[in-house]
N, C-alpha and C positions, 0 to 999 in steps of 0.2 A: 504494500500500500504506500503511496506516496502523497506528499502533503505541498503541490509546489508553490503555495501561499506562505509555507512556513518561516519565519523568522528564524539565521543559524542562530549559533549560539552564539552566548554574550561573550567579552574578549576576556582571557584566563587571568585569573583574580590567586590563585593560590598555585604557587611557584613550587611548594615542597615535594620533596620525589615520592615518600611515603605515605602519606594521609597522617592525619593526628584524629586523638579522641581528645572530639571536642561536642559533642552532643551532649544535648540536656532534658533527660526526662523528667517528665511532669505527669506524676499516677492519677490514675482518673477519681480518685478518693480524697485529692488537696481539695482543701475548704477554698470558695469564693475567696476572688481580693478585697471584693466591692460588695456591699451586701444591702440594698434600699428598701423601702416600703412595695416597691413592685419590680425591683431586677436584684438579679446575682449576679456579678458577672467575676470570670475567671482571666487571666493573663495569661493567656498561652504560650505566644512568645513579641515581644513585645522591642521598639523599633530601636532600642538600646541593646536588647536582646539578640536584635538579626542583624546588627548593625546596618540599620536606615532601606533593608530588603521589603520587610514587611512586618504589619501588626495583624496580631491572630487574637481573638477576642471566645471565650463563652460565653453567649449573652443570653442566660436567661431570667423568660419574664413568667413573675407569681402572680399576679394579678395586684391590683383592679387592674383594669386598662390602661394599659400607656402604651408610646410610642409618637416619635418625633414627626410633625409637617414634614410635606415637601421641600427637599433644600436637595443643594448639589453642592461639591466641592472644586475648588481651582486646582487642588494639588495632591487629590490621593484618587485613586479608583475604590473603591466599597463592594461587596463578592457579600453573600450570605446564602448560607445553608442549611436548612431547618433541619433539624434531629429530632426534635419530639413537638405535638402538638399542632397547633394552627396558629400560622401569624398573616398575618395580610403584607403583602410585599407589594410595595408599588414601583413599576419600571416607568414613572414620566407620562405617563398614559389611561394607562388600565391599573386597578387593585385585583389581587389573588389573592384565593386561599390557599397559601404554601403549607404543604402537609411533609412530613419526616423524607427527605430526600430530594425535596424541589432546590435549584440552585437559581439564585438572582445575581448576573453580575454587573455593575454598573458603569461604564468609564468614567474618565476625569473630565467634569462637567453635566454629566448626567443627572436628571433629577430622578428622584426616590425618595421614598420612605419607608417606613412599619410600624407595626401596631400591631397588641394583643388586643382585638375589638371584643374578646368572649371573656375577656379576663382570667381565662384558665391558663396552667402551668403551659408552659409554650417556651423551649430552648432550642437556641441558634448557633451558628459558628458565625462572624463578624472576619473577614478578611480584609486590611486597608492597604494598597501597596500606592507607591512605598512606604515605608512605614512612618507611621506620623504618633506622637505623642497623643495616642489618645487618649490614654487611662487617665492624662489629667483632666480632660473634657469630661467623662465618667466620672471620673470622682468627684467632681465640683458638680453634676447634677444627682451624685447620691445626696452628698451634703447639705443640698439646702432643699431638697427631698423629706431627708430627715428633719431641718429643720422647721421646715413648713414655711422655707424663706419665697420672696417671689423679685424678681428683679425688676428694675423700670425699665421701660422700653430703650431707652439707650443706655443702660446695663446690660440687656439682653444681648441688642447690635453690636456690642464691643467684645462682650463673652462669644460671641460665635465669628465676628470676625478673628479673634485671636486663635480658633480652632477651626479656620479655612472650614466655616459652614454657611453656609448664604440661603437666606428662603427665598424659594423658586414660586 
């Protein structure tokens, strides 16, 4: 089978003759980083972690409902994968009902969203390439999550532009 659309491969980054162990597992029984009123979410591998390759997210949602507007970003692409439950995944267009193995990928610029609309348990994988500091963006909406805080609108605009999110 041949692919002649295919992009080679990217120009050689590791020089050494024999491989090193440099891999890092993560058991599937470590507790949440992030733990809110309606998400868990897990750091899988994270853009300090891949150095600047990619951020790998578990995001899941307990309910009640949540899940962010339409927005798109200038500087990462967004990938999700549902694992368990139903999330509504919007590709700029149309809303789905993404059931345990649906993939949504988005490019740089693209609009999306999701949401848990039924508020039941519903978990994701979150893919951001390259990778972008987002567990601070996470953790500052666990934060004031927890604290029943709410921002002004040009609070809002300055938190999302510092986390390349723009509503669309």
């Amino acid at each position: 089978m041949s692919f002649p659309d295919a992009p080679g491969y990217p120009p050689v980054r590791y020089r050494g003759e024999r491989g090193e162990r440099s891999g890092r597992l993560r058991p599937a029984d470590t507790a949440p980083d992030l733990v809110g009123p309606a998400t868990e979410i897990g750091f899988l591998a994270t853009a300090v972690q891949t150095d600047g390759e990619f951020g790998l997210y578990r995001y899941t949602m307990t309910g009640p409902p949540t899940g962010p507007g339409p927005h798109f970003h200038r500087t990462i692409s967004e990938s999700f994968f549902v694992l368990s439950g139903t999330v509504q995944l919007y590709d700029g267009g149309t809303w789905y009902d993404a059931t345990a193995g649906d993939f949504l990928h988005v490019p740089v610029g693209g609009v999306h969203a999701f949401r848990n609309a039924a508020g039941e348990r519903a978990d994701m994988l979150l893919l951001f390439a390259p990778g972008a500091p987002r567990e601070t963006y996470f953790a500052a909406n666990v934060e004031r999550a927890v604290a029943g805080a709410e921002l002004t609108e040009e609070e809002r605009l300055a938190f999302l532009l510092a986390h390349d999110q723009f509503d669309a």
